[in-house]
N, C-alpha and C positions, 0 to 999 in steps of 0.2 A: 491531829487537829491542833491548831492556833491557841493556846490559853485566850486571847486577846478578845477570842467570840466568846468565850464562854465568861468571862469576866464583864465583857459589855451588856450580854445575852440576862448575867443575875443582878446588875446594877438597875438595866431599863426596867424590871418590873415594878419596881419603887413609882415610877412615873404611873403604872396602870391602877395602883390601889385607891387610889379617889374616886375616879370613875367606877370602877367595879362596886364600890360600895355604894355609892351613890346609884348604881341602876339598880343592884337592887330594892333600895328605897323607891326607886320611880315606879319600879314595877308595881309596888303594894301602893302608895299613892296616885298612880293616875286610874290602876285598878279600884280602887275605893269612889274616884270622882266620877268615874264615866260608871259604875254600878249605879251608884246615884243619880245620874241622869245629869252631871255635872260638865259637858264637854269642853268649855272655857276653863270652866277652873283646873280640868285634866292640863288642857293644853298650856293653861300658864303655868301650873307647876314645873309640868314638860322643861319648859327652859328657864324657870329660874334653877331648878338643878342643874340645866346645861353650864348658865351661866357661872352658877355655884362649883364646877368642874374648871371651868376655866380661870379661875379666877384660884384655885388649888392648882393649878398646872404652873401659872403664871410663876409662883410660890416654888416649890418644886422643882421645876426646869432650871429654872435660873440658876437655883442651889446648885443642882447637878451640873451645869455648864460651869458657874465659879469655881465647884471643889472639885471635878473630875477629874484634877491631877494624884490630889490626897486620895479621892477615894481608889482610882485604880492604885495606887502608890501599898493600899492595904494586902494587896495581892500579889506584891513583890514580884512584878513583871522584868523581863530585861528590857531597856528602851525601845529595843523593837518590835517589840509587842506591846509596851504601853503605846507607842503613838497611835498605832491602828483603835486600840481601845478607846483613846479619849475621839478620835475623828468619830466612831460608830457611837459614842456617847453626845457628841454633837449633834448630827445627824437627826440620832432619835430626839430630844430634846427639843429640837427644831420641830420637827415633824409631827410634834402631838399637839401641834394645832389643830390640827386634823383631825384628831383620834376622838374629840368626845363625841363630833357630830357625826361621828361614822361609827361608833361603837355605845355610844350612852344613850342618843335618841331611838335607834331602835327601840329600846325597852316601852319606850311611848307607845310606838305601834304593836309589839308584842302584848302588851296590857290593853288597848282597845280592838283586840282580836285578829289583829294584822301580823299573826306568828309567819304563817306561810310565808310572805311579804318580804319578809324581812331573810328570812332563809333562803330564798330564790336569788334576790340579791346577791345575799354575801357570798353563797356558791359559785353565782356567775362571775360575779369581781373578781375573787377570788384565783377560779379558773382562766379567767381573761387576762387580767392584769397580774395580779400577784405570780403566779406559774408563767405566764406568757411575758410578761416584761422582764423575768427572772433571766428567763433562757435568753432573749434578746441583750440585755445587757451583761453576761459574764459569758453566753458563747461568739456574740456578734461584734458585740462592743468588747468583748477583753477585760472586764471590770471583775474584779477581787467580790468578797464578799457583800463591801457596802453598795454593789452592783444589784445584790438580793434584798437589800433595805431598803435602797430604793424604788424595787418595784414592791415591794411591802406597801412605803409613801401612797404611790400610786395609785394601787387597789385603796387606803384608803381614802384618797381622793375620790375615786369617784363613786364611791361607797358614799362619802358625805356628800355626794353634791344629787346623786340620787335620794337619799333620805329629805335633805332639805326640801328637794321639789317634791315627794311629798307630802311632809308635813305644811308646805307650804299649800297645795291642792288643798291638804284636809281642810284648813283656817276659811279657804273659799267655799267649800261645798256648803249645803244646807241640812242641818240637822237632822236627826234621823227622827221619825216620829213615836210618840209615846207612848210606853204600854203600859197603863192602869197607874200611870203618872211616873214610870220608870222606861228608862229607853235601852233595849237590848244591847249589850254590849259585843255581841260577837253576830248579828244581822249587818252583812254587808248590804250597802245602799244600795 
């Protein structure tokens, strides 16, 4: 095996630790608002965390695409496998655009009872795109490893672009009605 994945593979995790921290924060804060019969205030939290992830990525990413020379350089590659390193550090970098609305908003919907939801998804993306766009581009297309990054991308593309339309539904629908002045948090509507 390549050092190059495996030095790309422990550098990109550095990019997932704000998010990760952060859902679990969302979990116990939108859990707490929507107990309380809160659903606005869940829901803004919802994205000032999101926003609050992006705005740590923006941070982040950039570092990592400026120093991704220096840092792979710490792992004492020969050039031919630092180049593929710093490209899969590009790549990913680039691509966590994507990464909070497809992996941090779920927690939203995990914490207002939508676990299922959110699990169906990610198995089907996951299985569709991820695995399926995998095989398409390194058996059809001929592409190298960053051929599996970027059905990675993809899955989480539409991974965010599914969650968006529904937390976007949710902001339309009409609130759930009240139980002795608290509103169930796990009664689907």
């Amino acid at each position: 095996m390549n050092r190059y994945l495996y030095v790309a593979s422990n550098l990109v995790t550095y990019l997932y630790l704000p998010g990760n921290a952060l859902g679990a924060g969302m979990m116990t804060v939108v859990g707490q608002c929507v107990g309380a019969g809160e659903e606005k205030q869940a829901r803004a939290y919802a994205w000032k965390l999101v926003r609050l992830n992006y705005i740590l990525l923006a941070l982040i990413c950039t570092g990592m695409v400026a120093a991704r020379g220096l840092l792979v350089s710490w792992y004492h590659l020969s050039p031919e496998s630092a180049a593929p390193a710093m490209k899969l550090l590009l790549a990913h970098s680039i691509a966590m655009v994507i990464w909070p609305v497809a992996f941090l908003l779920p927690n939203y919907f995990r914490a207002t009872g939508h676990a299922a939801f959110t699990m169906i998804v990610s198995i089907a993306t996951m299985w569709v795109f991820r695995v399926g766009m995998a095989n398409v581009f390194v058996r059809v297309l001929k592409m190298d490893i960053l051929g599996v990054w970027y059905a990675m991308f993809v899955d989480w593309g539409f991974r965010a672009a599914i969650f968006l339309w529904k937390y976007a539904a949710e902001a339309r629908k009409k609130p759930l009605p009240q139980k002795n002045g608290r509103r169930d948090a796990y009664q689907e509507p």
